[in-house]
C-alpha positions in Angstrom: -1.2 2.2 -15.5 -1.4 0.1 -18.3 -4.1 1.7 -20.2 -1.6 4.6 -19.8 1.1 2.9 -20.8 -0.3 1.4 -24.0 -2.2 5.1 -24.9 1.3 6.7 -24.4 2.5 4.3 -26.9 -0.7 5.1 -29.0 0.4 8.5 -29.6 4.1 8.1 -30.0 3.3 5.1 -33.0 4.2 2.1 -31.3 3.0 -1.3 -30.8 1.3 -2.5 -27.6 0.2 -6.1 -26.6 -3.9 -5.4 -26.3 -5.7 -6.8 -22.8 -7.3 -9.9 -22.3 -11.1 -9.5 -21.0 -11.7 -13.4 -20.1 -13.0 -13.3 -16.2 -12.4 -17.1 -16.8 -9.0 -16.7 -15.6 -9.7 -15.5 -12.6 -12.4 -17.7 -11.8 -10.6 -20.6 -12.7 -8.5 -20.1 -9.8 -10.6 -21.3 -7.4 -11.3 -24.9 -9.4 -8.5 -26.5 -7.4 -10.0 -25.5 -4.6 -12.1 -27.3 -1.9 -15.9 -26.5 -1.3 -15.3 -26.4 2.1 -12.8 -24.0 1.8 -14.6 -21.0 0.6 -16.6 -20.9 3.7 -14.3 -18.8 5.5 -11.4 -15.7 5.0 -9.1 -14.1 6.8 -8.6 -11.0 4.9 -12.2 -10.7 3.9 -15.5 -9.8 5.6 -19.4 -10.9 4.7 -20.5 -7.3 6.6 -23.7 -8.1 8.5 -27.1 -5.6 7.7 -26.0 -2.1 7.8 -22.5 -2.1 8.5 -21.5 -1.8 5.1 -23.7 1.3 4.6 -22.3 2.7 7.7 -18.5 2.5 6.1 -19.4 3.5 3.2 -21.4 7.1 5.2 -18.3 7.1 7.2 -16.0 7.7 4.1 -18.6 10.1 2.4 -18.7 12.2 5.5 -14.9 12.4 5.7 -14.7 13.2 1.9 -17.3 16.0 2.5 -15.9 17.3 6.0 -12.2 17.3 5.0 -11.5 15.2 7.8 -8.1 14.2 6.7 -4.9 16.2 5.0 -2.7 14.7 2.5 0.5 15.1 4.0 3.6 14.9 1.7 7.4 14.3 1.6 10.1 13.1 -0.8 13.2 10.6 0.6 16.7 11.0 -1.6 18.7 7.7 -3.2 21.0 8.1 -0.3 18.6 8.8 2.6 17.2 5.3 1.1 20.7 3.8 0.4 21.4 4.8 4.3 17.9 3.3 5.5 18.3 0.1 4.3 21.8 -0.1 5.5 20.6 0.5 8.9 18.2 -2.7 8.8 20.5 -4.6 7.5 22.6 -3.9 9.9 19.7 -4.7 12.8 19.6 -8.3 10.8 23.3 -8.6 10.7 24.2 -12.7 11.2 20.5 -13.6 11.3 20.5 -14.3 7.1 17.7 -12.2 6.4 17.6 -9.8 3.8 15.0 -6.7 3.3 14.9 -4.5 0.3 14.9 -1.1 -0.2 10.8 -0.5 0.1 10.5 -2.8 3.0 12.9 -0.3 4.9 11.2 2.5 3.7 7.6 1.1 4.4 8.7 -0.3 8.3 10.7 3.4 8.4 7.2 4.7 7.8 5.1 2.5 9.9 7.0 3.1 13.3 7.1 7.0 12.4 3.3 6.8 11.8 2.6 4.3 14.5 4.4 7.0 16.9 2.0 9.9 15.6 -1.2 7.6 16.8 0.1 7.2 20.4 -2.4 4.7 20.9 -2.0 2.0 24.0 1.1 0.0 24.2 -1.3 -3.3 24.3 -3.1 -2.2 21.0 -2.8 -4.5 18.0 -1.3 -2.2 14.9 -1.4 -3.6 11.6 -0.3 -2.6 8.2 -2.1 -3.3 5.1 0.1 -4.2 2.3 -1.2 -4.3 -1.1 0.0 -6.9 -3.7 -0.6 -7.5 -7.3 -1.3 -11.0 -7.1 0.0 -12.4 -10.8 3.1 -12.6 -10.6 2.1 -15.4 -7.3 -0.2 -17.6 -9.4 2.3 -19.6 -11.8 1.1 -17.5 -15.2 -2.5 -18.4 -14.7 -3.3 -14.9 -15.1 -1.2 -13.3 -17.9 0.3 -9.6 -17.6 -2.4 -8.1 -19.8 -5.2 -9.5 -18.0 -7.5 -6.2 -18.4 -8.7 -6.3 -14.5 -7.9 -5.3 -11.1 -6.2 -8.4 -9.6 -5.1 -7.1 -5.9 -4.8 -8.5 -2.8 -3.7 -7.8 0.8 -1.6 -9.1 3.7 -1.9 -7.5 7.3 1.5 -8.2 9.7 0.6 -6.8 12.8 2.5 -6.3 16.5 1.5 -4.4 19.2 1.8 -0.6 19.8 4.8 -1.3 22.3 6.3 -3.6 20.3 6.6 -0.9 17.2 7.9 1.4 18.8 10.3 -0.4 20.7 11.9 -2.7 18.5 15.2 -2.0 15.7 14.5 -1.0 11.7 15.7 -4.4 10.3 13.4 -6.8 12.6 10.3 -4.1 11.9 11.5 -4.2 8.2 12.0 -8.4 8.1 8.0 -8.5 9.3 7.0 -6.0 6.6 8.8 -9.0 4.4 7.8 -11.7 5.8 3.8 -10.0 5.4 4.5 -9.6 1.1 5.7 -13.5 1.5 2.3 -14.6 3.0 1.2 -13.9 -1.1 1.3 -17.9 -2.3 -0.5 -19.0 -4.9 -2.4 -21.5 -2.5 -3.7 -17.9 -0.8 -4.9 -16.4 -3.6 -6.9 -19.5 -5.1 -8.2 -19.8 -1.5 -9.3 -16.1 -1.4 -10.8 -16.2 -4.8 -13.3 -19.7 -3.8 -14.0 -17.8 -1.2 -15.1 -14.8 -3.3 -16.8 -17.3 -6.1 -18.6 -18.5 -3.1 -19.8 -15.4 -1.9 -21.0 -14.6 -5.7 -22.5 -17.9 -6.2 -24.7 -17.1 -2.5 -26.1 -13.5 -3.6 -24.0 -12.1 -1.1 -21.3 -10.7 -2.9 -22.1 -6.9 -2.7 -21.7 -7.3 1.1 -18.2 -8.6 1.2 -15.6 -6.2 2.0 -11.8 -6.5 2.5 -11.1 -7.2 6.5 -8.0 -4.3 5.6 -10.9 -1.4 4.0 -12.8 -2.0 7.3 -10.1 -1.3 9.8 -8.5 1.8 8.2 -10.4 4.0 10.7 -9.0 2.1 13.5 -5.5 0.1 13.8 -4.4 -0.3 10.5 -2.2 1.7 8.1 -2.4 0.6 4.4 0.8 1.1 2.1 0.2 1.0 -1.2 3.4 1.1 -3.2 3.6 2.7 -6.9 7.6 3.0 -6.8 8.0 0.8 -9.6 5.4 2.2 -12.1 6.7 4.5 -14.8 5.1 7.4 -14.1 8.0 8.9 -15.3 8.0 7.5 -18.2 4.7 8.2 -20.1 4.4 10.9 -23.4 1.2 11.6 -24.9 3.3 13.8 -27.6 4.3 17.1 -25.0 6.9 15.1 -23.6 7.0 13.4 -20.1 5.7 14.8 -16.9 7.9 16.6 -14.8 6.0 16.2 -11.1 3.1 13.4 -10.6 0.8 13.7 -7.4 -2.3 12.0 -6.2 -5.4 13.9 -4.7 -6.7 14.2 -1.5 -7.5 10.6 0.1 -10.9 10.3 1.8 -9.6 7.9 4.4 -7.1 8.3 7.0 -4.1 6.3 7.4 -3.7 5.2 3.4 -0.1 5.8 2.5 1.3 6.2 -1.6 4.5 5.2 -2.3 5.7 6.9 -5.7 8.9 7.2 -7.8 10.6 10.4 -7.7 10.8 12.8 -11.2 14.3 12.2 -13.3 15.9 14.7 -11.7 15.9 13.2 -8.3 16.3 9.3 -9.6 15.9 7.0 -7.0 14.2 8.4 -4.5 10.5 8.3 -3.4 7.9 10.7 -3.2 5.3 9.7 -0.4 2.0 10.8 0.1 0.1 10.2 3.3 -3.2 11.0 4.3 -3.4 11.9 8.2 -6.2 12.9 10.5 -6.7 17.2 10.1 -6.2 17.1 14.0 -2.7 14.8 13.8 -1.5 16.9 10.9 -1.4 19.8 12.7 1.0 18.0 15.1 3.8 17.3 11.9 3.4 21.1 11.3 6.5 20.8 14.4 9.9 20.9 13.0 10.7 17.6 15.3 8.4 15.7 13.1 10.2 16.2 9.8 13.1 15.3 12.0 11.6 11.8 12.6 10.8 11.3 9.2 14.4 12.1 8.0 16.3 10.5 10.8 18.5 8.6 8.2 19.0 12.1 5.9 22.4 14.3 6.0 20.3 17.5 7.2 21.1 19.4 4.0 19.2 16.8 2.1 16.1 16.5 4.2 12.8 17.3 2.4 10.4 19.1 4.7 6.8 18.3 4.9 4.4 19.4 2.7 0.5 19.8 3.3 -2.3 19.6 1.2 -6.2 20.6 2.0 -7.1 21.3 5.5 
């Protein structure tokens, strides 16, 4: 987004701050940190022989096969608005506060969670993606010309989703973005310097990447990027989309077009054989449980 950013300025004539290329800054996280500490991670995994290959056929064959469908819907300003009332309402005297995404992503998650059925007993998680910067003191400046993400996983079982209000699902999808510290990061990048320094880099793989075929549900959220926003000389876009996701359960949360300001656009990639089930009008229903019914965007599907 910021190559975009700074090539939409390009054309319109005007200045940009140009991206820093020193990998130094990222490796120099991990001075602070102690040897012993880099022998171990809880959000990523040194894949034993094979298993890496076996992911990586796994997502080739569902990229070939089609096996899931990019599902699609858009949620207003006031469906939002009314969402995050709701939660806080759940929270009401317990002093906690959620924003606006973290209704929308827990809104999402039980919705989702409900469309797997699995096992009251299983574990569900939720991979939350971070841009981890803004959590390392200015270590690494805003143009650092790299891709500086991590993840946090808050999990609860299948009954437990279900069962419990907005607000407390909401306060745990809060409480999973605060586990980003800057003593997390450092730790996470030792642990990667490590894994570099051992030859065994190419085998690491994020814990989150590993489980989206089974119990976890990654939200990625783009709400704040100005998609909106960029000109390469034929004025802004009207409509942005994504294409079709290899993976299941990987969710995009977008800003919506200027005409419908405030709102999100959110693109989810569901199993062919589960999208067929939110073909059913009571699914839209679910989604838009906090919409006046006039305002309710339906469902749209993509391949398969």
């Amino acid at each position: 987004m910021r190559f975009l950013e700074s090539w939409s300025r390009e054309h319109r004539g005007l200045g940009y701050a140009k991206p820093g290329h020193d990998r130094g800054l990222i490796d120099a996280l991990a001075d602070p940190v102690a040897r012993d500490a880099r022998s171990d991670s809880a959000h990523f995994t040194v894949t034993r022989r094979g298993r890496k290959s076996a992911f990586v056929a796994r997502v080739l064959f569902s990229s070939i096969a089609n096996v899931t469908t990019m599902v699609t819907t858009s949620f207003t300003a006031a469906e939002l608005a009314a969402m995050k009332s709701a939660a806080m309402a759940d929270l009401a005297g317990t002093k906690r506060w959620v924003s606006t995404n973290d209704a929308l992503t827990a809104h999402l998650w039980k919705v989702l969670g409900a469309l797997r059925a699995r096992p009251d007993t299983s574990q569900e998680r939720l991979g939350l993606l971070a841009d981890f910067r803004s959590f390392v003191g200015g270590a690494v400046p805003d143009d650092y010309w790299g891709n500086t993400v991590t993840n946090t996983r808050p999990g609860m079982s299948a009954a437990e989703l279900r069962s419990r209000p907005l607000g407390e699902v909401a306060s745990a999808v809060r409480s999973g973005y605060a586990e980003n510290t800057e003593e997390k990061i450092r730790q996470e990048t030792a642990f990667l310097c490590a894994q570099y320094e051992a030859g065994r880099l190419k085998r690491v793989l994020p814990t989150m990447t590993l489980d989206k075929f089974e119990n976890t549900i990654v939200i990625n959220n783009w709400s704040k990027l100005p998609f909106y926003d960029l000109d390469f000389g034929q004025d802004t876009p009207f409509w942005y989309d994504v294409p079709a996701l290899p993976t299941p359960w990987t969710v995009l949360l977008a800003p919506t077009p200027a005409d419908r300001a405030g709102g999100r656009d959110v693109h989810m990639a569901v199993p062919r054989a589960l999208a067929r089930t939110l073909r059913e009008p009571s699914w839209t229903d679910r989604f838009h449980a906090y919409a006046d019914s006039a305002e309710a965007y339906p469902l749209t599907f993509g391949n398969g």
